[in-house]
C-alpha positions as CSV (number, residue, x, y, z in Angstrom):
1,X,-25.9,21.3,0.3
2,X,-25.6,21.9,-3.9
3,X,-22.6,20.6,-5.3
4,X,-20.4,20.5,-8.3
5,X,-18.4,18.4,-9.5
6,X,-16.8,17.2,-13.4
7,X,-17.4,13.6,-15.1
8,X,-14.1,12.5,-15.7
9,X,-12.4,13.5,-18.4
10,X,-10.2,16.4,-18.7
11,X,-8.0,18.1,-21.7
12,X,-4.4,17.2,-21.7
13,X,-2.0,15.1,-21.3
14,X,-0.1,16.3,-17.9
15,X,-2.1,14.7,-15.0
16,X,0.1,16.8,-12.3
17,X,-1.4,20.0,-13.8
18,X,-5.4,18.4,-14.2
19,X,-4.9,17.3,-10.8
20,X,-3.4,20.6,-9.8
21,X,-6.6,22.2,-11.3
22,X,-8.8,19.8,-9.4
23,X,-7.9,20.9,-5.8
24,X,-7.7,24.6,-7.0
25,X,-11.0,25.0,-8.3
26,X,-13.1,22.2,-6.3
27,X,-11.1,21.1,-3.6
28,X,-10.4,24.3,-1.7
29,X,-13.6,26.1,-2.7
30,X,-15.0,27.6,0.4
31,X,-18.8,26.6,0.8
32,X,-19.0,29.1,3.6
33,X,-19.1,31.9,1.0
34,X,-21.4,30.6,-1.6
35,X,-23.2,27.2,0.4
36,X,-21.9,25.3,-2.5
37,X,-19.3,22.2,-1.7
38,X,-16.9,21.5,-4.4
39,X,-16.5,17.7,-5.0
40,X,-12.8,17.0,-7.1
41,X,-12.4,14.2,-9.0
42,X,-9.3,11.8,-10.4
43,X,-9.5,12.5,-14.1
44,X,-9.3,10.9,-17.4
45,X,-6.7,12.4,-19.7
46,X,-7.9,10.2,-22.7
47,X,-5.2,12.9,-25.1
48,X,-2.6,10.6,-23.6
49,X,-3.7,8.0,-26.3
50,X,-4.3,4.1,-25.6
51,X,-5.0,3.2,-22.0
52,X,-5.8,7.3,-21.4
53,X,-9.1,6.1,-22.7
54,X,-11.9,5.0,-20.4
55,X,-12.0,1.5,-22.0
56,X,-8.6,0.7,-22.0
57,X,-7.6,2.7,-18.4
58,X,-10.9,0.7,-16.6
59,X,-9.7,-2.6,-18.6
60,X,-6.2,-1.9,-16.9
61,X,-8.0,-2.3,-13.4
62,X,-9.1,-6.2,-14.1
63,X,-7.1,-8.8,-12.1
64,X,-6.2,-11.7,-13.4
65,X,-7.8,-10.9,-17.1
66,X,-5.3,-9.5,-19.5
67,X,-6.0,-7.4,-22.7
68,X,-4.0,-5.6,-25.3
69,X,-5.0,-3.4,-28.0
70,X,-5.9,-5.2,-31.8
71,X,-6.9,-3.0,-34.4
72,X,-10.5,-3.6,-33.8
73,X,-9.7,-2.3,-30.2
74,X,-9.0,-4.1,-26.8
75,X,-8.9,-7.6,-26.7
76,X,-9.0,-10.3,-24.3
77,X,-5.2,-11.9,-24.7
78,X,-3.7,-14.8,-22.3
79,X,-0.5,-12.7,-21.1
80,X,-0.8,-8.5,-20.9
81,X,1.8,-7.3,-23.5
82,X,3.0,-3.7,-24.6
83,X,-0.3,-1.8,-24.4
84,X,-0.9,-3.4,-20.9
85,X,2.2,-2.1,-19.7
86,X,1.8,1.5,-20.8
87,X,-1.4,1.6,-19.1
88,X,-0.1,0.5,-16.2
89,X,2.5,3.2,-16.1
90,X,-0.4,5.6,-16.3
91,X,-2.2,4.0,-13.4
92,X,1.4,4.5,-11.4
93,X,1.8,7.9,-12.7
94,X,-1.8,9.0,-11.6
95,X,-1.9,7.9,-7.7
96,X,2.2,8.8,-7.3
97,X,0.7,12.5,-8.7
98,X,-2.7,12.2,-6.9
99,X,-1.3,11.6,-3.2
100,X,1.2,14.6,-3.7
101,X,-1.6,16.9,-5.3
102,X,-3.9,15.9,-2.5
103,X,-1.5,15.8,0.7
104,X,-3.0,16.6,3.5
105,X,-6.9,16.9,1.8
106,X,-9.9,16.4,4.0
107,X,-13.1,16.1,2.0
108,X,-15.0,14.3,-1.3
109,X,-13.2,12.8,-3.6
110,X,-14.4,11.0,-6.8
111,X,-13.2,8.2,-9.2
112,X,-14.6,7.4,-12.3
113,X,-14.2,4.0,-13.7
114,X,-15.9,2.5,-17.3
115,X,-19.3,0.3,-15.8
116,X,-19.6,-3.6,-16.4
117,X,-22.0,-3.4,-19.0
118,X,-19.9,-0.9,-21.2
119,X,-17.1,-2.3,-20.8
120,X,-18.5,-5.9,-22.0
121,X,-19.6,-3.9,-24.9
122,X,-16.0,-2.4,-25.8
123,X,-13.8,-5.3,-24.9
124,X,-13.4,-8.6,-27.7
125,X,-13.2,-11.9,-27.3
126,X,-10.3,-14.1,-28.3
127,X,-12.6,-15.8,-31.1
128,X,-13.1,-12.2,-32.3
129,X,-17.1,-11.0,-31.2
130,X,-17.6,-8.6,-28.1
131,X,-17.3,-10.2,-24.4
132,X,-21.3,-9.1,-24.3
133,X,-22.2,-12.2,-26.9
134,X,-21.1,-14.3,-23.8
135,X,-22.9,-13.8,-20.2
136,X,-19.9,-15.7,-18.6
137,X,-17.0,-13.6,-20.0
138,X,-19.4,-10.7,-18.8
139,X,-19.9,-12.1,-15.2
140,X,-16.3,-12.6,-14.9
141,X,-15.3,-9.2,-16.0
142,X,-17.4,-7.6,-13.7
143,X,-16.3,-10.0,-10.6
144,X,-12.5,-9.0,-11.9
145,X,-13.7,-5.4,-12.0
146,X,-15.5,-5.5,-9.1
147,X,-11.9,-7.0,-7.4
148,X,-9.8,-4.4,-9.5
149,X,-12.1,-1.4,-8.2
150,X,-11.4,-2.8,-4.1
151,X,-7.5,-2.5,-4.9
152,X,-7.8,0.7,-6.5
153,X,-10.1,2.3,-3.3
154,X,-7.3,0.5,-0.6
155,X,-4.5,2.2,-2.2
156,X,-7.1,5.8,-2.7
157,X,-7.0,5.4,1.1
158,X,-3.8,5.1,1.8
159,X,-2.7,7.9,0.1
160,X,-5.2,10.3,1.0
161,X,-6.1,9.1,4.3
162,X,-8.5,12.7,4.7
163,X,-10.8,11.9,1.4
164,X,-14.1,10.9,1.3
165,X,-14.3,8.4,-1.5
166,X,-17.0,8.2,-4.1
167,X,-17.4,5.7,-7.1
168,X,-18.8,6.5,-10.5
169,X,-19.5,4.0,-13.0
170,X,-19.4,5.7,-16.5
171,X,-22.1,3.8,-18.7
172,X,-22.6,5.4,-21.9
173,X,-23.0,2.3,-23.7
174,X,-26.0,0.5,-21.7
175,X,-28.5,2.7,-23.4
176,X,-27.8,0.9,-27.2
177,X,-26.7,-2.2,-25.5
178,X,-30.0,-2.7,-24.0
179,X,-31.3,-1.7,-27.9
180,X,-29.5,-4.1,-29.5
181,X,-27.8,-1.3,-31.1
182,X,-24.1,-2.5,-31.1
183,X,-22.7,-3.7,-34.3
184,X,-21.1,-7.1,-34.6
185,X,-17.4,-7.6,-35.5
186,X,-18.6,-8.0,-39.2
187,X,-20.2,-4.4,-38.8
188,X,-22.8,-6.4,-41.3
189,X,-25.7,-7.4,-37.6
190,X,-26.2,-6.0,-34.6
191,X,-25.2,-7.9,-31.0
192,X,-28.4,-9.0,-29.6
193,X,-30.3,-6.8,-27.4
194,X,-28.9,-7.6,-23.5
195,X,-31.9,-7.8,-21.1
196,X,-32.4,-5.5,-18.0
197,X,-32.0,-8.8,-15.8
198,X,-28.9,-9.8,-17.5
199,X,-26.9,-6.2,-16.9
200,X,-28.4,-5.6,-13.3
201,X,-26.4,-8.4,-11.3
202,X,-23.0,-7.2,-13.2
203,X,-23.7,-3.3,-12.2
204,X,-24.9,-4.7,-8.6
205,X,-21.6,-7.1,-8.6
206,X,-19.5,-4.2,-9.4
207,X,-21.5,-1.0,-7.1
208,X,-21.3,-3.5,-4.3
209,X,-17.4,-3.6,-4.1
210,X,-17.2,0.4,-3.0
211,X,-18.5,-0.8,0.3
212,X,-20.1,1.8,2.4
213,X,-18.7,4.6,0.0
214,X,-21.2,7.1,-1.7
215,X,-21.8,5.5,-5.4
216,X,-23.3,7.1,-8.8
217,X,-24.3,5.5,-12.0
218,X,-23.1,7.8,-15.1
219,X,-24.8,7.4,-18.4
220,X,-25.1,10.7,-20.5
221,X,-27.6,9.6,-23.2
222,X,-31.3,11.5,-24.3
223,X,-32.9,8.2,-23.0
224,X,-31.4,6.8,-19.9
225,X,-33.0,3.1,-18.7
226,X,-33.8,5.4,-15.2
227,X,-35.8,2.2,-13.9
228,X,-32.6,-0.2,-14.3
229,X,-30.4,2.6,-12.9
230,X,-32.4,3.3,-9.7
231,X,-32.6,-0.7,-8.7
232,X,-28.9,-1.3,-9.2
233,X,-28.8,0.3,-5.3
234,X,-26.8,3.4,-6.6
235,X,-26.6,6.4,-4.2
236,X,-26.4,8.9,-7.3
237,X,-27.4,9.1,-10.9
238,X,-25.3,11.7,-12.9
239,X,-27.3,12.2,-16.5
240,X,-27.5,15.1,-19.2
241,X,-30.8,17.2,-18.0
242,X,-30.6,19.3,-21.3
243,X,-31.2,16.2,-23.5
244,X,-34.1,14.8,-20.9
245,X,-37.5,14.4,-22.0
246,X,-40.1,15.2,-19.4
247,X,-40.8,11.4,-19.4
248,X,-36.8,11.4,-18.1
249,X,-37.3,14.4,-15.3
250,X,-40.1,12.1,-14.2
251,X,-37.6,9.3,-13.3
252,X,-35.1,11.1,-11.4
253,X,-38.2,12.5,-9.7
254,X,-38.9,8.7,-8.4
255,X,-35.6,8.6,-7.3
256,X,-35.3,11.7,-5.9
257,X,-37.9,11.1,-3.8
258,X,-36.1,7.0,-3.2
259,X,-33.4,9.6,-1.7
260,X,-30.9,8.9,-4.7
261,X,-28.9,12.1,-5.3
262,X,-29.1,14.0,-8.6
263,X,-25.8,14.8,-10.5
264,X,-27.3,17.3,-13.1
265,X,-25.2,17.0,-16.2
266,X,-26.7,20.9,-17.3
267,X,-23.4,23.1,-18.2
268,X,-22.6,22.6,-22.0
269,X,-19.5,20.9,-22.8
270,X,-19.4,21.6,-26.5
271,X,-16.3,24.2,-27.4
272,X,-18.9,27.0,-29.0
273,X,-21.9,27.0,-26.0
274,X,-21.9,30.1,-24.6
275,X,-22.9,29.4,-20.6
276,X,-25.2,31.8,-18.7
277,X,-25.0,30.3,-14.9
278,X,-28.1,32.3,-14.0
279,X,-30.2,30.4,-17.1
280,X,-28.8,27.3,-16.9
281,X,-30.0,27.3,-13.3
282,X,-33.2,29.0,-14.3
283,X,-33.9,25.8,-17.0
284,X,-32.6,23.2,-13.9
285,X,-35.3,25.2,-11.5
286,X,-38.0,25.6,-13.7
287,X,-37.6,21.5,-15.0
288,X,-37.4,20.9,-10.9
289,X,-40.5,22.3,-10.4
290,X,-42.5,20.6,-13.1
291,X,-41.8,17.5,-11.5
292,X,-43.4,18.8,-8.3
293,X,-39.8,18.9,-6.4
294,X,-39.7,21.6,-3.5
295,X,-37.5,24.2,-4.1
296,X,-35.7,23.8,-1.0
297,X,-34.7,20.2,-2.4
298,X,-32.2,22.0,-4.8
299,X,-29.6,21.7,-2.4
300,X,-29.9,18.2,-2.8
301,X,-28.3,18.7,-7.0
302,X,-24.5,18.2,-7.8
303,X,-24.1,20.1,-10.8
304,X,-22.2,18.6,-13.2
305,X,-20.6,19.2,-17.3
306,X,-23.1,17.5,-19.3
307,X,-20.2,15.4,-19.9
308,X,-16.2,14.9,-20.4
309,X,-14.3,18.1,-20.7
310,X,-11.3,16.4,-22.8
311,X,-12.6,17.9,-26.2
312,X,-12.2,21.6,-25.0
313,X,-8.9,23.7,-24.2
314,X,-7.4,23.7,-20.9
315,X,-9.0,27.3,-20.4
316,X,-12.3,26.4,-21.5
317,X,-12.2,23.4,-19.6
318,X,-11.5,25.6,-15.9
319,X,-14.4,27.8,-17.4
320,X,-16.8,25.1,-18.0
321,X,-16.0,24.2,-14.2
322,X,-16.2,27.6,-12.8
323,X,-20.0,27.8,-14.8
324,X,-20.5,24.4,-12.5
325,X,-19.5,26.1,-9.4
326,X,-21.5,29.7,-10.1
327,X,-24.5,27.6,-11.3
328,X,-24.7,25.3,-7.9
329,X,-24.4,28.9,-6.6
330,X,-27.5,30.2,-8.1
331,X,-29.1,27.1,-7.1
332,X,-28.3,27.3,-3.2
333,X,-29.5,30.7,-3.2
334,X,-32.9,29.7,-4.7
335,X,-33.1,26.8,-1.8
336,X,-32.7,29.3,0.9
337,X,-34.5,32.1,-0.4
């Protein structure tokens, strides 16, 4: 069945209302009508400022590893302080406004958290160089991750008993991590290129702690590293189809056909795109195709944003969504027809 679903982050600052908007437009769409199954999601309100942001708000999952914000950005620090607190409060806020948005939902639910490797790549050391310089402050942020991320799903599941949880790791860093394309604290050299073998394990570490739960690897950039992606064991990989190269379509056609679900990032997300659902699906079909996919496979697609709605209005943001919805439409029909 074609889905659609956001990415994670949403315009605002008032998570009862982005929550509200959630079950309104995804979680009580009717499939019946259309064959298309809405998939809500917890979002991101980064407009909230420091620990709204996926660094900081993932960072506020880690147990027993404290940070607090410097003015180079969060930092490992041996007790959490002000910033840690706030964030926190957000996390509080969030579930307390998620369990009464939700009461009483039956059906998919996602959460998006920032991945091991990006968040190595956007937390610093004490001595004042990114945690990704040193492959044991990495391994134990992604074993404190991957313990922070169990929490979080025990107390998803508790307060909505009905929801189907999935897990999405937002990795829009790995891409120039794996390039060596980070700059150092000096901003003068570049943090050494991290080998595919050296990120797998912490993606793995961290995938592995949503269980049996449906999983889906994020990472929005023209280039994704699609082999590292499909052997980190992720049911899903949710990328930006308009910025793929045929090289890329090839990729998700290998995993595809591995049975790893598609999350096509193909609605356009910047405040001036105009969206036509009917070509958007025609550029999805037509790319499908090439690739020598079966029509009747596009059922298999969960269309997506290409990526966070936070940098549009509240009203363009429910558009952008709606465009998702009619778009997965267009592409159910062309499956059954």
């Amino acid at each position: 069945m074609t889905s659609a679903s956001g990415i994670g982050s949403w315009p605002g600052t008032d998570i009862a209302e982005a929550l509200r908007i959630q079950r309104e437009l995804l979680g009580e769409h009717d499939e019946r009508a259309d064959g298309v199954r809405g998939i809500p999601s917890l979002p991101e309100l980064p407009s909230r400022g420091p620990g709204g942001d996926l660094i900081g708000r993932t960072a506020g999952l880690l147990v027993d590893l404290a940070v607090d914000l410097q003015p180079a950005g969060w930092r490992f620090v041996d007790r959490p302080g002000h910033d840690a607190a706030r964030t926190s409060a957000f996390w509080t806020e969030d579930l307390d406004e998620l369990a009464a948005a939700f009461d009483g939902y039956a059906g998919p639910l996602k959460l998006a958290v920032a991945g091991p490797v990006t968040l190595a790549g956007g937390i610093w050391l004490h001595r004042g160089e990114r945690a990704l310089v040193d492959q044991g402050a990495c391994r134990d942020l992604a074993e404190s991750l991957a313990e922070g991320l169990r929490v979080l799903l025990a107390s998803l599941t508790r307060l909505v008993p009905g929801a189907d949880l999935i897990v999405q790791l937002d990795e829009p860093s790995l891409p120039a991590i794996l390039d060596g394309g980070l700059p150092t604290a000096s901003g003068f050299g570049r943090i050494r290129a991290v080998d595919g073998q050296e990120a797998l394990p912490l993606l793995q570490t961290v995938l592995a702690a949503a269980g049996e739960r449906p999983t889906v690897v994020h990472c929005c950039a023209a280039y994704p590293p699609l082999p590292l992606l499909r052997r980190t064991g992720a049911g899903g990989l949710s990328v930006d189809t308009t910025l793929l190269s045929p090289r890329g379509w090839e990729g998700l056609a290998v995993a595809a056909e591995d049975g790893v679900a598609l999350y096509a990032g193909c609605v356009a997300t910047s405040p001036d795109a105009m969206v036509d659902p009917v070509s958007v699906a025609d550029r999805v079909g037509q790319a499908w195709e090439r690739i020598g996919m079966p029509p009747a496979h596009l059922d298999q697609i969960v269309v997506t944003p290409t990526c966070g709605l936070a940098n549009l209005t509240p009203a363009a943001a429910i558009d952008r969504q709606r465009a998702c919805l009619q778009v997965a439409a267009e592409l159910a029909s062309r499956a059954n027809g």
